[in-house]
C-alpha positions in Angstrom: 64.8 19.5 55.1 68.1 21.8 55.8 69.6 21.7 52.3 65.6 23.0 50.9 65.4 25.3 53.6 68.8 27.0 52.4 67.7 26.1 48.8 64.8 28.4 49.6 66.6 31.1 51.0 69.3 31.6 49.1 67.0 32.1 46.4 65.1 35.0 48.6 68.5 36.3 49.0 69.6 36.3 45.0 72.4 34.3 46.2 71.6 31.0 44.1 75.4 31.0 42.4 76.2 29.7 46.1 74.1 27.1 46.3 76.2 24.1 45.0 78.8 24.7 47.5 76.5 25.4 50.0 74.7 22.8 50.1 77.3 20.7 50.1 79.0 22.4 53.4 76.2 22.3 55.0 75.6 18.8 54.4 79.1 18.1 55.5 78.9 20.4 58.7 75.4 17.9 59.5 76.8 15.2 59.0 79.4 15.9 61.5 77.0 16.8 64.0 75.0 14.1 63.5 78.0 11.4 63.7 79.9 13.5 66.4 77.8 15.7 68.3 74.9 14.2 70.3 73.1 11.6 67.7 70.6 11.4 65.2 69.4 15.3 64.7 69.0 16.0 68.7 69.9 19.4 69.5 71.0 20.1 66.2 69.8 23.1 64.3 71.1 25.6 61.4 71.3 29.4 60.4 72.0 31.2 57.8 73.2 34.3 58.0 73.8 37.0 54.6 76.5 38.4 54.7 77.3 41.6 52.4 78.7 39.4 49.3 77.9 35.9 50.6 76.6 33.8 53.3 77.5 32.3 56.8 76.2 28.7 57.8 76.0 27.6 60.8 75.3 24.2 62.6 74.3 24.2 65.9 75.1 21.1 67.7 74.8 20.3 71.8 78.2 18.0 71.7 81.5 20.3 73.7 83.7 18.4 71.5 85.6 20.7 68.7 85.8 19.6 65.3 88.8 18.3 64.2 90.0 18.0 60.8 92.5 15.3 60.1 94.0 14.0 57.1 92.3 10.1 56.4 94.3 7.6 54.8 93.9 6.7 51.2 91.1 4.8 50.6 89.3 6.1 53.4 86.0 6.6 53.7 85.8 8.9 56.3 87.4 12.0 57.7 86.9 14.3 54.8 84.4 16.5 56.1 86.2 19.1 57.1 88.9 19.3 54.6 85.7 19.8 52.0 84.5 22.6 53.8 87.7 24.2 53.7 87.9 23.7 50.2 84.5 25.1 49.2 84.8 27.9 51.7 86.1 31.1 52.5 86.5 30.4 55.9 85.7 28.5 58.0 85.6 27.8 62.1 83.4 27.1 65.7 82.6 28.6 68.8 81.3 27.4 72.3 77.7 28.1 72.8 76.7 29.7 76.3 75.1 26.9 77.9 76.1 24.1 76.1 77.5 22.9 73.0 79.2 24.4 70.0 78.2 26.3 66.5 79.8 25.3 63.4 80.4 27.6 61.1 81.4 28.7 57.1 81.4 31.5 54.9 80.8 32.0 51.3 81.1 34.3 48.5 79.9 35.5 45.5 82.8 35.7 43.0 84.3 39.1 41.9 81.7 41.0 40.2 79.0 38.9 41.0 77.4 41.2 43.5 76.3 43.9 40.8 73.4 41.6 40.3 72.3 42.3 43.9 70.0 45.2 44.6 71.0 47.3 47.9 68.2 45.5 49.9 69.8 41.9 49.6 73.3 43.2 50.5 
């Protein structure tokens, strides 16, 4: 439901070029909270926030533990999360929540030039 949600708003926002890679962080940044932060989608929720050339997402999650990106082994399975959203991203990082828990976030932008195509209102 998150990945059509930002489907859906990107597309309000004219920012569709983004969508592969952020749909893909976004997954990445769920699954994280889902496997780290308190379980099976509880307290979890996400925003998305336009930024002048791009987009912020954000996962919300109720866990206090920080993400941690690490390097897996080869072969792994696991533990490439976070090294994909640093790839895909401009940047990317989390804060404490007041009250409990953390947000998740990344950025992303449109590619040199690509922001003539938006009108003033969707900057």
């Amino acid at each position: 439901m998150a990945r059509e949600e930002l489907r859906k708003t990107l597309a309000g926002w004219g920012l569709l070029e983004l969508e592969e890679y952020a749909v893909l962080v976004l997954s990445e940044l769920l699954t994280n909270a889902v496997e780290h932060g308190c379980g099976e989608g509880v307290g979890i929720e996400t925003r998305y926030v336009a930024r002048p050339c791009g987009l912020r997402v954000e996962v919300l999650d109720a866990s206090p533990k920080w993400p941690e990106q690490r390097e897996p082994e080869p072969g792994e399975v696991n533990g490439r999360g976070l090294g994909i959203v640093e790839t895909l991203s401009d940047q990317w990082g989390w804060w404490y929540r007041r009250g409990h828990g953390k947000t998740v976030w990344a950025e992303l932008s449109l590619r040199p030039g690509s922001e003539d195509r938006l009108s003033a209102e969707e900057r």
